[in-house]
C-alpha positions as CSV (number, residue, x, y, z in Angstrom):
1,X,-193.3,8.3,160.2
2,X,-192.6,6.1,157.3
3,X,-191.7,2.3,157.3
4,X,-190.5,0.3,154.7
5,X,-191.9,-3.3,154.5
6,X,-190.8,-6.0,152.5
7,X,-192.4,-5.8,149.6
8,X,-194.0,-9.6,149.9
9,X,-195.3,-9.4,153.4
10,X,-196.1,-13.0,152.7
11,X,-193.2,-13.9,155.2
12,X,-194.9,-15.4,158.3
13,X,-192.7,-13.7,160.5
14,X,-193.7,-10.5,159.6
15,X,-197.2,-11.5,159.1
16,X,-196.7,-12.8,162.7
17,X,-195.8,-9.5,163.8
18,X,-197.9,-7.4,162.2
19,X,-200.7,-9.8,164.3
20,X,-198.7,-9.7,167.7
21,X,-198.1,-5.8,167.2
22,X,-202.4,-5.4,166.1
23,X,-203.2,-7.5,169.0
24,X,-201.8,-6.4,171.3
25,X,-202.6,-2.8,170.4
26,X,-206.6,-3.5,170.3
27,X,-205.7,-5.5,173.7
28,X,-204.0,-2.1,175.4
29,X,-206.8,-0.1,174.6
30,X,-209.1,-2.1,175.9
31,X,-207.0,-2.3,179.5
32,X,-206.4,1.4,179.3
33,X,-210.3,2.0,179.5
34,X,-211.0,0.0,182.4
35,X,-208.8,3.0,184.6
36,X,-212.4,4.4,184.5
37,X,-215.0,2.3,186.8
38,X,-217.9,1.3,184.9
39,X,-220.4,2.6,187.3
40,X,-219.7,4.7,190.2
41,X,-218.9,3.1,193.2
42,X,-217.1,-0.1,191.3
43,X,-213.4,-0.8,192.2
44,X,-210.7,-1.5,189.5
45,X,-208.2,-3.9,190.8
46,X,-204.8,-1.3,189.5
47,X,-202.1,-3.5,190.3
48,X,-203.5,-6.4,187.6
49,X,-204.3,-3.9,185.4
50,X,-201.1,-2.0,185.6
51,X,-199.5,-5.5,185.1
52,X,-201.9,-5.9,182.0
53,X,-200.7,-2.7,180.9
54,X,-197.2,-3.2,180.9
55,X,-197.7,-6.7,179.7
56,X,-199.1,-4.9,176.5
57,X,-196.5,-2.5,176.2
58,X,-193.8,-5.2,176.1
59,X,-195.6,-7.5,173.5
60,X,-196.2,-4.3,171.2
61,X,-191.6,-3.5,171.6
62,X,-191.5,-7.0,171.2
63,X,-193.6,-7.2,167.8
64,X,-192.0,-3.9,166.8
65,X,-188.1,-4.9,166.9
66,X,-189.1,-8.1,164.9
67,X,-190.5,-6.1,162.2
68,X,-187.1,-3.8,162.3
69,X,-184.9,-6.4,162.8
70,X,-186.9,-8.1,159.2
71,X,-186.7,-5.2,157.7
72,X,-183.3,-4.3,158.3
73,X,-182.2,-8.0,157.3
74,X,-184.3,-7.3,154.0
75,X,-182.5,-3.9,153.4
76,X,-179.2,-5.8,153.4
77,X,-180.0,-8.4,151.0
């Protein structure tokens, strides 16, 4: 899959993005591997992490239509 960026990713916005979409990445990962207890016996709460999950999931659309929506808007200029 290729992308085309602006070619002066200097714009906050997509600098913005680019952090929203990194952060929340990193930050989904990091939710996913609690599904496995860290010792046996230990409980993981799966409602608030499902919550976290999806919480995730939406930042990372969210970050990704901004970049397509900027790069779309560049493509037209």
């Amino acid at each position: 899959w290729s992308c085309a960026l602006p070619q002066k990713p200097a714009l906050e916005t997509v600098r913005s993005s680019l952090r929203l979409l990194n952060a929340s990445a990193y930050r989904l990962q990091s939710e996913c591997r609690k599904t496995v207890p860290p010792e046996p016996g230990a409980t993981v709460d799966y409602q608030l992490l499902t919550q976290q999950v999806i919480q995730c999931a939406y930042d990372i659309a969210k970050a990704a239509k901004q970049l397509v929506t900027i790069t779309t808007r560049e493509k037209k200029q």
